[in-house]
Backbone as a chain_set.jsonl record, in Angstrom:
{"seq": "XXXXXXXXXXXXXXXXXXXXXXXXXXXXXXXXXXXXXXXXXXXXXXXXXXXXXXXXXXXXXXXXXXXXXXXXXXXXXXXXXXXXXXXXXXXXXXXXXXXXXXXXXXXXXXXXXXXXXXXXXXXXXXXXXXXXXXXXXXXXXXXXX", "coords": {"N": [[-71.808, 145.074, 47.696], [-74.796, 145.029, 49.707], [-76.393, 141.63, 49.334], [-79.025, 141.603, 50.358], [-80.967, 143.923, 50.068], [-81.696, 143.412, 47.638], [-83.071, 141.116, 47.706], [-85.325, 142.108, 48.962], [-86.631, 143.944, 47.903], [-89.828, 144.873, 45.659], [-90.941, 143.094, 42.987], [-91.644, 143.522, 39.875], [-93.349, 141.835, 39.056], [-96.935, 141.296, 39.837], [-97.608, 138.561, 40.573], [-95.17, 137.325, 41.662], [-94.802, 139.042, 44.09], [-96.739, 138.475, 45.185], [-96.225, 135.69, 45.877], [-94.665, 135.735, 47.072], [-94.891, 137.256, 49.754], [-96.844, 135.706, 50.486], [-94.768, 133.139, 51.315], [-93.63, 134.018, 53.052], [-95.27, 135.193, 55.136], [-96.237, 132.193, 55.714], [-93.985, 131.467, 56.66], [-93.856, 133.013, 59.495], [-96.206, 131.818, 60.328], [-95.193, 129.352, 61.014], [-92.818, 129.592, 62.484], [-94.084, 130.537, 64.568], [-95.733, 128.275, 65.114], [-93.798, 126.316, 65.754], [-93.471, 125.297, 68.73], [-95.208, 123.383, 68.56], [-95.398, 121.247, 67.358], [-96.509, 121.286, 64.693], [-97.093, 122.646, 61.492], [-98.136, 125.707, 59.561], [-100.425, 124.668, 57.67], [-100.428, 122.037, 57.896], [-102.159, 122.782, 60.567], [-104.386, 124.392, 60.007], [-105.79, 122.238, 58.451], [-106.393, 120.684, 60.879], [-107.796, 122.489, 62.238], [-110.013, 123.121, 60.755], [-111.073, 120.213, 60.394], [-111.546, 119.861, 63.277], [-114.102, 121.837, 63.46], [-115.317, 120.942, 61.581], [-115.882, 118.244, 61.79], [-117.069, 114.908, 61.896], [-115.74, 114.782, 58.688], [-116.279, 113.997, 55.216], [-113.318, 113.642, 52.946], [-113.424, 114.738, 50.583], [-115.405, 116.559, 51.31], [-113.962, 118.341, 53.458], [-112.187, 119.116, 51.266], [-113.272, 120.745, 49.406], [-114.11, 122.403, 51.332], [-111.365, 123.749, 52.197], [-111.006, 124.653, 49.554], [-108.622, 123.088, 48.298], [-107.097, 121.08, 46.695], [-107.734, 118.146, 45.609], [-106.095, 115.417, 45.917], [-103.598, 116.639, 46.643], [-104.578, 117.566, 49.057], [-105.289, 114.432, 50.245], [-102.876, 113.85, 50.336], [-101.267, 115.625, 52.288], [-102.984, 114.885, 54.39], [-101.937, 112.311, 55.005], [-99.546, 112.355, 57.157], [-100.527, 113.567, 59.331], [-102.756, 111.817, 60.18], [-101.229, 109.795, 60.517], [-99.474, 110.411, 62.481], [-101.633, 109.835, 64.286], [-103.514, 112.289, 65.074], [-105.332, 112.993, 63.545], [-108.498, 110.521, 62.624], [-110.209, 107.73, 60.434], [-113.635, 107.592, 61.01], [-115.353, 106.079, 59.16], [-117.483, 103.468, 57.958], [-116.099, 99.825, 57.674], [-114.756, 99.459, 54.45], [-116.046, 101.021, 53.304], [-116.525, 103.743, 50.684], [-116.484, 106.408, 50.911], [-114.997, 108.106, 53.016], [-114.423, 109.261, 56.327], [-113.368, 111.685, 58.604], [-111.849, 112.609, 61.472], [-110.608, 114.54, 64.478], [-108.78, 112.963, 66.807], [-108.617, 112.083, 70.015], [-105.639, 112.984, 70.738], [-105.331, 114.523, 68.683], [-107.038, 116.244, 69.202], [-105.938, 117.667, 71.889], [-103.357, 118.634, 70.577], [-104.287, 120.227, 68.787], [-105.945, 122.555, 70.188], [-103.591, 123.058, 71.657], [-101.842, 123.893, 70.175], [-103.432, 126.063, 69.023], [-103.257, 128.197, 70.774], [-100.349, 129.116, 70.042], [-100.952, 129.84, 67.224], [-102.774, 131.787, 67.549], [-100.9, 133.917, 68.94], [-99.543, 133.975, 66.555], [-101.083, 135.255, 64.752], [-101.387, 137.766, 66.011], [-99.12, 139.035, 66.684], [-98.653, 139.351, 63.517], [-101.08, 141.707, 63.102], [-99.979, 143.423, 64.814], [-98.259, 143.745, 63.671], [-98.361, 144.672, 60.879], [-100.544, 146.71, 61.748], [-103.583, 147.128, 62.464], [-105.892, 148.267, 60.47], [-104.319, 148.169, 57.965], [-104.224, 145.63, 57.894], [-106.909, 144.874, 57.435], [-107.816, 145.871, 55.004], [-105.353, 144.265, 53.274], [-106.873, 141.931, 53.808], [-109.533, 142.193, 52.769], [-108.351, 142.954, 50.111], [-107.559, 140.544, 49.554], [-109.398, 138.47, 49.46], [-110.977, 139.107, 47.216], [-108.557, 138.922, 45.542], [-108.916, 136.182, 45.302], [-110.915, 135.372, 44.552], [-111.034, 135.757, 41.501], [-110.972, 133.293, 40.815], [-113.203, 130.947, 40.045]], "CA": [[-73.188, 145.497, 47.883], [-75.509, 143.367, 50.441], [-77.177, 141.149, 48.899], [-81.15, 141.21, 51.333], [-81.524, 144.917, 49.228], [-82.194, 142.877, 46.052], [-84.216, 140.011, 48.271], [-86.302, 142.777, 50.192], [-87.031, 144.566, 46.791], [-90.782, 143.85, 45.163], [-90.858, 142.754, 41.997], [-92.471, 144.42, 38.89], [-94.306, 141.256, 38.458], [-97.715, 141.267, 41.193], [-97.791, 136.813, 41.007], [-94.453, 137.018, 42.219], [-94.824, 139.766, 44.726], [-98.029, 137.419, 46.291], [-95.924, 134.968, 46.28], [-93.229, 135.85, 48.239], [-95.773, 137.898, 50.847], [-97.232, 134.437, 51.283], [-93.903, 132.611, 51.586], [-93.347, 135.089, 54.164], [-96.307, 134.706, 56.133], [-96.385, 130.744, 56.343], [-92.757, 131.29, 57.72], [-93.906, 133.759, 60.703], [-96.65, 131.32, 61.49], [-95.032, 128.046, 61.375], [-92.019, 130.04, 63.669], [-94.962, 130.927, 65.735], [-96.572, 126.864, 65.747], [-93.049, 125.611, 66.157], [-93.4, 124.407, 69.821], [-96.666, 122.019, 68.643], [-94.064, 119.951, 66.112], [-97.152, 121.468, 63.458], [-96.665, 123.627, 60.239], [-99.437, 126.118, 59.567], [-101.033, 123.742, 56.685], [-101.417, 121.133, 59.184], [-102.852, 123.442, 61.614], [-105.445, 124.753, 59.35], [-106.398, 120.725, 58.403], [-107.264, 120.429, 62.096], [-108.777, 123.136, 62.554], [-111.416, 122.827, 59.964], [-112.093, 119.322, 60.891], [-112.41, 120.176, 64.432], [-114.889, 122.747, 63.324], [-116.721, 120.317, 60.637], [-116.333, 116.616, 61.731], [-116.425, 114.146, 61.284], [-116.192, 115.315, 57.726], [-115.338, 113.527, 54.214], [-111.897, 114.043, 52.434], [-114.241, 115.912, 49.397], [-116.466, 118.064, 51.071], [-112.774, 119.183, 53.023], [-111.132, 120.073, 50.241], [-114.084, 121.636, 49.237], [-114.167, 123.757, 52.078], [-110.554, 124.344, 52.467], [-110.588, 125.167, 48.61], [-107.944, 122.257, 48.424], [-107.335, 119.883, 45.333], [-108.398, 116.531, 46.598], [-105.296, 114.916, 45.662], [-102.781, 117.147, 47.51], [-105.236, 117.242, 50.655], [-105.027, 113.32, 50.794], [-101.237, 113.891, 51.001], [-101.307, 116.316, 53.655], [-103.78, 114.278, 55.481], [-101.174, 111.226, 55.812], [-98.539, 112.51, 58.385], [-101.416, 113.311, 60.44], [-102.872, 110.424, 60.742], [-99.857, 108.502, 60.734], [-99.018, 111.016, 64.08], [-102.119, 110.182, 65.045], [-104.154, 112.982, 65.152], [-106.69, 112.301, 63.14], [-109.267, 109.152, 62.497], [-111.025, 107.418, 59.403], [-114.462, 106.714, 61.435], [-116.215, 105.398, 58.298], [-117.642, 101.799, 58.242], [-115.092, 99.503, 56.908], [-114.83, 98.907, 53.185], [-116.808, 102.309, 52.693], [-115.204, 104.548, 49.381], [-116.542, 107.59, 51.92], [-113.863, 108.482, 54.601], [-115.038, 110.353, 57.23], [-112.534, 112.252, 59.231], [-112.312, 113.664, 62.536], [-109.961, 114.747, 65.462], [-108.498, 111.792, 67.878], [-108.208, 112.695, 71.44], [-104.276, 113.704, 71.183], [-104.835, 115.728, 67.652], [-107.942, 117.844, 69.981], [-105.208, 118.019, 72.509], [-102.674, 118.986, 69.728], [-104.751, 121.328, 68.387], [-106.009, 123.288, 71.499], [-102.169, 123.719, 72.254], [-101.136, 125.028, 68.682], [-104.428, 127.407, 68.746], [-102.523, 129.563, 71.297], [-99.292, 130.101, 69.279], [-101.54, 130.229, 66.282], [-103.064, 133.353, 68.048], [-99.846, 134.799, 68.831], [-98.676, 134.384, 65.084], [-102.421, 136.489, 64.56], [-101.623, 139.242, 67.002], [-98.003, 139.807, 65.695], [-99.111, 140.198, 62.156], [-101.514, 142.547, 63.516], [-99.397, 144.563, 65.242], [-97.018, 144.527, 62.684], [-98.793, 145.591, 59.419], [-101.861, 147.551, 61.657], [-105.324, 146.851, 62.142], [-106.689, 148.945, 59.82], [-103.926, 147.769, 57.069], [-104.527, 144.422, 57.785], [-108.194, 144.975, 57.448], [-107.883, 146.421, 53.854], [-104.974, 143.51, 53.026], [-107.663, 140.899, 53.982], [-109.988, 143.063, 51.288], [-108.215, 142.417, 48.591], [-107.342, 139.01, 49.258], [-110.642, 138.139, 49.155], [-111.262, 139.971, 45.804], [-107.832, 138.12, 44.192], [-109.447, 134.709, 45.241], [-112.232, 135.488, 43.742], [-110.74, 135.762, 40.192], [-111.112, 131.482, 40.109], [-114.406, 130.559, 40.534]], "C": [[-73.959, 144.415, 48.632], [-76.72, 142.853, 49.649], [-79.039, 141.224, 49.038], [-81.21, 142.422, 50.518], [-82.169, 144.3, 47.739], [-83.208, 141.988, 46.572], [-85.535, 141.007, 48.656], [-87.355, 143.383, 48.92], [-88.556, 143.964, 46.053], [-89.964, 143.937, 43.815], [-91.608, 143.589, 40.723], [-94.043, 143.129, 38.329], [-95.636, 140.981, 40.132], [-97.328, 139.464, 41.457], [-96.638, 136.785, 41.968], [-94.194, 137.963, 43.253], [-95.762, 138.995, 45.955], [-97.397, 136.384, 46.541], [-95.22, 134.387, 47.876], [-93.816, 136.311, 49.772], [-96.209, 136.361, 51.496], [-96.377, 133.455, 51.93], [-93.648, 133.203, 53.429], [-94.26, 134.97, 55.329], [-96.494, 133.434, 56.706], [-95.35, 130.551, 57.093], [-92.959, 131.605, 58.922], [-95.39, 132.387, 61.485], [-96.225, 129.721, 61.32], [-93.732, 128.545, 62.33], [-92.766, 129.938, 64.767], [-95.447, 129.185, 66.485], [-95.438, 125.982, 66.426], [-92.541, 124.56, 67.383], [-94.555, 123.318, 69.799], [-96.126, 120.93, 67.814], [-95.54, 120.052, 64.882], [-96.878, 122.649, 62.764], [-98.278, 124.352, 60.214], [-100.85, 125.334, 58.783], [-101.496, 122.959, 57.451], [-102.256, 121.668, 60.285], [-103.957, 123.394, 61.321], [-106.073, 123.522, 59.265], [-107.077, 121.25, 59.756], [-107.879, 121.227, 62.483], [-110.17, 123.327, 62.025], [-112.147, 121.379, 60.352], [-112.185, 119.005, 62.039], [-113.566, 120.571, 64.069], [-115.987, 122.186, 62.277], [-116.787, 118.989, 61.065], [-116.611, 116.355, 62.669], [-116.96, 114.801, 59.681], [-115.545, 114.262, 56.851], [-114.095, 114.575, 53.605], [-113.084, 115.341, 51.255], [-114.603, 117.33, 49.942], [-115.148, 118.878, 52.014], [-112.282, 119.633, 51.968], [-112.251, 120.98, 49.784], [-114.34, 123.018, 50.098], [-112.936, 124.622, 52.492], [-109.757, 125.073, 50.512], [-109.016, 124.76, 48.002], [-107.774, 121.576, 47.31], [-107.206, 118.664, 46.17], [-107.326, 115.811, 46.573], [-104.04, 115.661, 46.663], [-103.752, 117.141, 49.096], [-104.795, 116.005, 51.425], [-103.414, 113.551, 51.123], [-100.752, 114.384, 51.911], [-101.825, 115.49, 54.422], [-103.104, 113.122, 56.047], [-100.185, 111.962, 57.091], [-99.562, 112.762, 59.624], [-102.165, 112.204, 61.165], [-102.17, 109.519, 60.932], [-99.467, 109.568, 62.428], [-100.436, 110.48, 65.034], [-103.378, 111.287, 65.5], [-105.551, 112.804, 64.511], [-107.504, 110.656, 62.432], [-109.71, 109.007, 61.251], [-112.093, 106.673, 60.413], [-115.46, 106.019, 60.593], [-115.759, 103.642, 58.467], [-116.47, 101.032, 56.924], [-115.773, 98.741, 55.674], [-116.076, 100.133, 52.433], [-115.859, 103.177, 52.207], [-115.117, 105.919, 50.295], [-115.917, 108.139, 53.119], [-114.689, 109.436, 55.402], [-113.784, 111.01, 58.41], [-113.132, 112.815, 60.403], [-111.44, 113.52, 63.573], [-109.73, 113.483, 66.731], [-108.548, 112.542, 68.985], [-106.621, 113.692, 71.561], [-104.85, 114.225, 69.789], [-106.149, 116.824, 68.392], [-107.063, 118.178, 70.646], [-104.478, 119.422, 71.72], [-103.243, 120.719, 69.42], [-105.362, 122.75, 69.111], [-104.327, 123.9, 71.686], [-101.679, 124.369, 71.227], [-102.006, 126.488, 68.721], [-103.596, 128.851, 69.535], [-101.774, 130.088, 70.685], [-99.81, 130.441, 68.098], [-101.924, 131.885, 66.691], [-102.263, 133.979, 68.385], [-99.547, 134.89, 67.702], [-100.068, 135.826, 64.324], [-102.049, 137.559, 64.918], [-100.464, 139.904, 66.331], [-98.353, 140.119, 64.527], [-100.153, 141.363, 62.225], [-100.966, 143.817, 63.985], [-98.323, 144.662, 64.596], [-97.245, 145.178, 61.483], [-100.233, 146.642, 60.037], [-103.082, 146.745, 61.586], [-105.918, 147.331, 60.923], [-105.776, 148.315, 58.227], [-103.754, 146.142, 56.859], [-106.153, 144.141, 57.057], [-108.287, 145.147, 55.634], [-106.7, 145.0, 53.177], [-106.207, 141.946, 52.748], [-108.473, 141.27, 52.616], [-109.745, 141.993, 50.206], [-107.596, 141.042, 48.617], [-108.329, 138.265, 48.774], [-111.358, 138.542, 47.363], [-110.074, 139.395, 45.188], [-108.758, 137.168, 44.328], [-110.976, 134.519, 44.659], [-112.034, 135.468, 41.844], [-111.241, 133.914, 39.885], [-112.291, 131.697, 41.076], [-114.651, 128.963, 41.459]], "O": [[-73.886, 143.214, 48.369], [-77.751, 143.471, 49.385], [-79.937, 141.007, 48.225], [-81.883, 141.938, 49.609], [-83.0, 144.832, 47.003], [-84.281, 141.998, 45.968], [-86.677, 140.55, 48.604], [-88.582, 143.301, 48.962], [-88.607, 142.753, 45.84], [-88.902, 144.497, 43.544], [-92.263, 144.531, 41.169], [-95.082, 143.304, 37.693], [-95.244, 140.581, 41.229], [-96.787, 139.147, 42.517], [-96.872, 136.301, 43.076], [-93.01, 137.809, 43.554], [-95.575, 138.948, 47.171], [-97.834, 135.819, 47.544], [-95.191, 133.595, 48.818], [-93.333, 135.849, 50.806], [-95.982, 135.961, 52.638], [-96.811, 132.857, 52.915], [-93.559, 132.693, 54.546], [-93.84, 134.631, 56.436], [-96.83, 133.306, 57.883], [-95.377, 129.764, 58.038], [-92.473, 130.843, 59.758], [-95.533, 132.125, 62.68], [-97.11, 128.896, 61.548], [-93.548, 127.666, 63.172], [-92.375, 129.404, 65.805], [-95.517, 128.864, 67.672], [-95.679, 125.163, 67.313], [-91.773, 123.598, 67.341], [-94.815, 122.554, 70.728], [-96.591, 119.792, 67.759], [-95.725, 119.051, 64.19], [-96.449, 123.635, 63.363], [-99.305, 123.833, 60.65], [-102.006, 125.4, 59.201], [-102.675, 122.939, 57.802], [-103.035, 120.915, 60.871], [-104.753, 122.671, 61.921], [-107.057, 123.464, 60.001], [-108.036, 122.02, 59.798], [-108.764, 120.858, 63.255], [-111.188, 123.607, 62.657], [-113.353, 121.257, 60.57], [-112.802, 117.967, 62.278], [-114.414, 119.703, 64.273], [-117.109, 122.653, 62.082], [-117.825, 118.418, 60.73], [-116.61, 116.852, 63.795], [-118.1, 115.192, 59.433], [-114.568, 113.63, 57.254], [-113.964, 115.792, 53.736], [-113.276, 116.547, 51.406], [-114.403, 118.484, 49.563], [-114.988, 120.036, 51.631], [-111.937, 120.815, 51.938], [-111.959, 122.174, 49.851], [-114.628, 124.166, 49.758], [-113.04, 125.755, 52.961], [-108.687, 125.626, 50.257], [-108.286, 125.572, 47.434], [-108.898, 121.514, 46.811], [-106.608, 118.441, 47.223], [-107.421, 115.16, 47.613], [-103.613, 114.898, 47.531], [-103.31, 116.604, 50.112], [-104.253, 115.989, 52.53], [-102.947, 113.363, 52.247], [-99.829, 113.831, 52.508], [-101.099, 115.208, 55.375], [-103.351, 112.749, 57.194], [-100.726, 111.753, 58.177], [-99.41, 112.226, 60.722], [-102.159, 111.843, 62.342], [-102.473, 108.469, 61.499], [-99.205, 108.91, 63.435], [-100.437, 110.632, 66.256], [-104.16, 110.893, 66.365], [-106.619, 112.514, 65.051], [-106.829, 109.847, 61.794], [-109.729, 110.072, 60.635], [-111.863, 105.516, 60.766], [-116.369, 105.397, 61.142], [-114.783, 102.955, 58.771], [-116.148, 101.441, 55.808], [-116.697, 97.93, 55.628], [-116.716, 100.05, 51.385], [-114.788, 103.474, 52.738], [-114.048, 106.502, 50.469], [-116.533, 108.57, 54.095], [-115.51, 110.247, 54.973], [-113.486, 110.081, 59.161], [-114.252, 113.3, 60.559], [-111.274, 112.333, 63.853], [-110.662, 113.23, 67.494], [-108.517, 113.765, 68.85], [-106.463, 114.728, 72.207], [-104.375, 115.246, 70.287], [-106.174, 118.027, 68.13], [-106.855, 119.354, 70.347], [-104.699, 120.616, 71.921], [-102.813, 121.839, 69.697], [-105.224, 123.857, 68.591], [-104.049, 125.091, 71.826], [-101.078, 125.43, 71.391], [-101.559, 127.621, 68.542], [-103.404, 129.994, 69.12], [-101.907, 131.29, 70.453], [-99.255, 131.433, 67.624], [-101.431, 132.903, 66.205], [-102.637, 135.145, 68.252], [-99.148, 136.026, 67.446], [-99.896, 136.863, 63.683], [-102.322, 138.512, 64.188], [-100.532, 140.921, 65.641], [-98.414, 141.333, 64.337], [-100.069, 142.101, 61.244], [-101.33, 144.953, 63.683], [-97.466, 145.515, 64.824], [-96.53, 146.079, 61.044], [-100.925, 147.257, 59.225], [-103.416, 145.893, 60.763], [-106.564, 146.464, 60.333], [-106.538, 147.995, 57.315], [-103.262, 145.577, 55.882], [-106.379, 143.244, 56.245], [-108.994, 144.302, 55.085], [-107.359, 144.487, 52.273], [-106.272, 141.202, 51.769], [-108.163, 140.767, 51.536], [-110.277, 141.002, 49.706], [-107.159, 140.539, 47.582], [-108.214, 137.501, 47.815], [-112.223, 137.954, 46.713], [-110.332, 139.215, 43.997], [-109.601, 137.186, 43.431], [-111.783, 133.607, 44.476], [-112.96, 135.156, 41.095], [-111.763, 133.496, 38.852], [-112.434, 132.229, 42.176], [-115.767, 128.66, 41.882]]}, "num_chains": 1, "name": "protein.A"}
């Protein structure tokens, strides 16, 4: 019997049904980022603090709905590549973050395959069933305040 019929199968339990949907999704778009040498996680980082900084580590995680502790851990390989800065004055507890010249580069060049990994999921689950997916995503994440 082939085995992918038992993989493909949901589950009776929903946590582990969201799980796997999400597993699933970070795969199609880190396939998709694969020519920027970034994962979607790192993407997202830079894209928020394009879009907010220079920002602190807090009020990120705050906005990426992040635990402050796993953020900082994400946030090293990036700055160790490079990409992003600490422009706070030295010996200040307040980091301030924000996009180097090569992680705007970086990030400009991922945005495209980012938007291809968009369009395919689009045209693979539907506009309109994407539209209603989004929905209730919004309505689980809402269960934690």
């Amino acid at each position: 019997m082939d085995r992918n019929i038992y993989e493909k199968t949901s589950a009776s339990c929903n946590c582990l049904n969201i799980r796997r949907a999400s597993q699933a999704v970070t795969e199609v778009y880190d396939e998709f980022l694969a020519p920027s040498n970034l994962k979607i996680g790192q993407y997202s980082l830079l894209k928020h603090i394009n879009q907010s900084g220079p920002i602190s580590v807090s009020d990120l995680a705050l906005l990426i709905r992040l635990d402050r502790t796993t953020l900082v851990r994400n946030l090293k390989p990036l700055e160790q590549s490079g990409l992003i800065e600490d422009i706070s004055k030295k010996g200040s507890r307040n980091r301030q973050l924000k996009l180097t010249s090569k992680g705007i580069e970086t990030y400009k060049s991922a945005e495209e395959h980012w938007k291809k990994a968009q369009n395919f999921l689009e045209e693979y689950l539907g506009k309109d069933n994407l539209d209603i997916f989004t929905t209730l995503l919004s309505k689980i994440e809402a269960l934690v305040p």
